[in-house]
C-alpha positions as CSV (number, residue, x, y, z in Angstrom):
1,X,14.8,-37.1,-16.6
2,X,17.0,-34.1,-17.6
3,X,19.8,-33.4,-14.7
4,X,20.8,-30.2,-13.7
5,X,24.3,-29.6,-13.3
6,X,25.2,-27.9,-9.6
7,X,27.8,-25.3,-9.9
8,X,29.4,-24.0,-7.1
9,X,30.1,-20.4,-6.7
10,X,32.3,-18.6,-4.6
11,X,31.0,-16.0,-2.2
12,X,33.3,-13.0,-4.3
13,X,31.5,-14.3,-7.3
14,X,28.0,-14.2,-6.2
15,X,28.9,-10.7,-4.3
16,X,30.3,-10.1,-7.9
17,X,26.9,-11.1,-9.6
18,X,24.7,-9.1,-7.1
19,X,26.5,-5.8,-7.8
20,X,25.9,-6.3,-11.3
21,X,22.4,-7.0,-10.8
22,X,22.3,-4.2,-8.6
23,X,24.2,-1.2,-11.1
24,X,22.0,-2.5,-13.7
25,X,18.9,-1.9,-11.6
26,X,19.9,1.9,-10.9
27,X,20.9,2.9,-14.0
28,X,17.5,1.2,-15.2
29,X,16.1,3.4,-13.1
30,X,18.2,6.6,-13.2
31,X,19.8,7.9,-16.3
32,X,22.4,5.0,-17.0
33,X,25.2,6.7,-15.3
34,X,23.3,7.6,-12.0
35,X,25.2,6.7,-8.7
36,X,23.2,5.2,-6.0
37,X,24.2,8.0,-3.8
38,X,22.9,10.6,-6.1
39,X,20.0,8.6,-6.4
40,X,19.0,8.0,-2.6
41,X,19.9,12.0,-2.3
42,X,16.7,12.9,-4.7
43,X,14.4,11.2,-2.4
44,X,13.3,13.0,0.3
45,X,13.2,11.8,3.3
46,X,9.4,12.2,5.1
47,X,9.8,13.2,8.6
48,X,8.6,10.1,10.6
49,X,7.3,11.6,13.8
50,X,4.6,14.3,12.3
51,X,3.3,11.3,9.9
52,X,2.5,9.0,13.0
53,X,0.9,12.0,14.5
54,X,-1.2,12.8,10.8
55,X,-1.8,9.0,10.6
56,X,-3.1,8.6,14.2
57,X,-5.2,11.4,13.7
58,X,-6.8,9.7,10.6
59,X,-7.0,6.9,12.3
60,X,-9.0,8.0,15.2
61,X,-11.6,10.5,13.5
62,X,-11.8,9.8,9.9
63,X,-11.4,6.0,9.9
64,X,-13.7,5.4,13.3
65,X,-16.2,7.6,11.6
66,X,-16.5,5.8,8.5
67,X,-16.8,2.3,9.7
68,X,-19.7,3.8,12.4
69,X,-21.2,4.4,8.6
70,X,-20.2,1.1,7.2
71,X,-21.6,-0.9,10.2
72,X,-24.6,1.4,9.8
73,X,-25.5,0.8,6.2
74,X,-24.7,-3.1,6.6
75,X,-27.2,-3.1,9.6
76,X,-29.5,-1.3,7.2
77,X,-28.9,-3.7,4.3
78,X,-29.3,-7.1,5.9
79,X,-32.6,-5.9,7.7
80,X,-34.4,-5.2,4.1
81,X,-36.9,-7.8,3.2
82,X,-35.0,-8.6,0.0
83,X,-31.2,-9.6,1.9
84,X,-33.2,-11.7,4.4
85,X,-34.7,-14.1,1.6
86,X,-31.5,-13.3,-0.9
87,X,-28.6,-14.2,1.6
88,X,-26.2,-13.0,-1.4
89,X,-28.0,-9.4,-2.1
90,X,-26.6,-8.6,1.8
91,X,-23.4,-10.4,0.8
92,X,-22.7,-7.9,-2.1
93,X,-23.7,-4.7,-0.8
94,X,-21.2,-5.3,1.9
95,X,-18.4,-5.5,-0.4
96,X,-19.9,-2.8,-2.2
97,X,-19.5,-0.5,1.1
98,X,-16.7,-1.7,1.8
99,X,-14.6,-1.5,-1.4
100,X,-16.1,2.1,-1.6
101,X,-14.9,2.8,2.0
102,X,-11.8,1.6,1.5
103,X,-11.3,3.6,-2.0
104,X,-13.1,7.2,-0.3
105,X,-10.9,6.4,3.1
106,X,-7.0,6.2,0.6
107,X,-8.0,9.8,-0.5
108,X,-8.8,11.3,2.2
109,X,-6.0,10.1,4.1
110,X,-3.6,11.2,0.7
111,X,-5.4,14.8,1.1
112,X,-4.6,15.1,4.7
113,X,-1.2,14.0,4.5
114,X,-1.2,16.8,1.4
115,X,-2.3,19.3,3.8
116,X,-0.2,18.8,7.1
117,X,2.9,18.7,4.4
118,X,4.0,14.7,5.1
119,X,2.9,14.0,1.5
């Protein structure tokens, strides 16, 4: 068996080694001589208070009328003559709705976010 030699760093080198890691990240993703003040002062800030209020809105219309539908078409689904003697058919279809649901539910919530101006 190969053995792996332990090395022992000091804290001021792995702080060191961090910082390095760290610059390198930023001015991957800025252009190379970007501060990370300059940086965080691009990025807006979204006001937190008005996107609870946009996302508890969603939350309680949009979202609670959608899985009403979902429920509704499963319901619909696994009472067909076909799911009851195909257990799998039902099976499918649910993750059918549901990956639909979940895809149709991300946009809307993107466009109202758009239009109350937290997006």
């Amino acid at each position: 068996t190969a053995m792996i030699a332990k090395r022992a760093y000091s804290k001021s080198k792995r702080a060191e080694a961090a910082r390095g890691s760290q610059e390198a990240s930023m001015a991957a993703l800025g252009d190379g001589g970007s501060d990370l003040q300059e940086v965080m002062e691009e990025v807006p800030v979204p006001p937190l208070f008005r996107t609870a209020l946009v996302w508890a809105l969603f939350m309680g219309v949009s979202s609670n009328t959608r899985y009403q539908v979902v429920f509704g078409l499963e319901r619909l689904v696994e009472g067909t003559v076909l799911a009851q003697k195909v257990p799998m058919i039902a099976n499918v279809a649910t993750i059918a709705i549901r990956f639909a649901n979940n895809i149709y539910g991300g946009e809307q919530f993107i466009d109202m976010a758009r239009w109350a101006g937290v997006q």
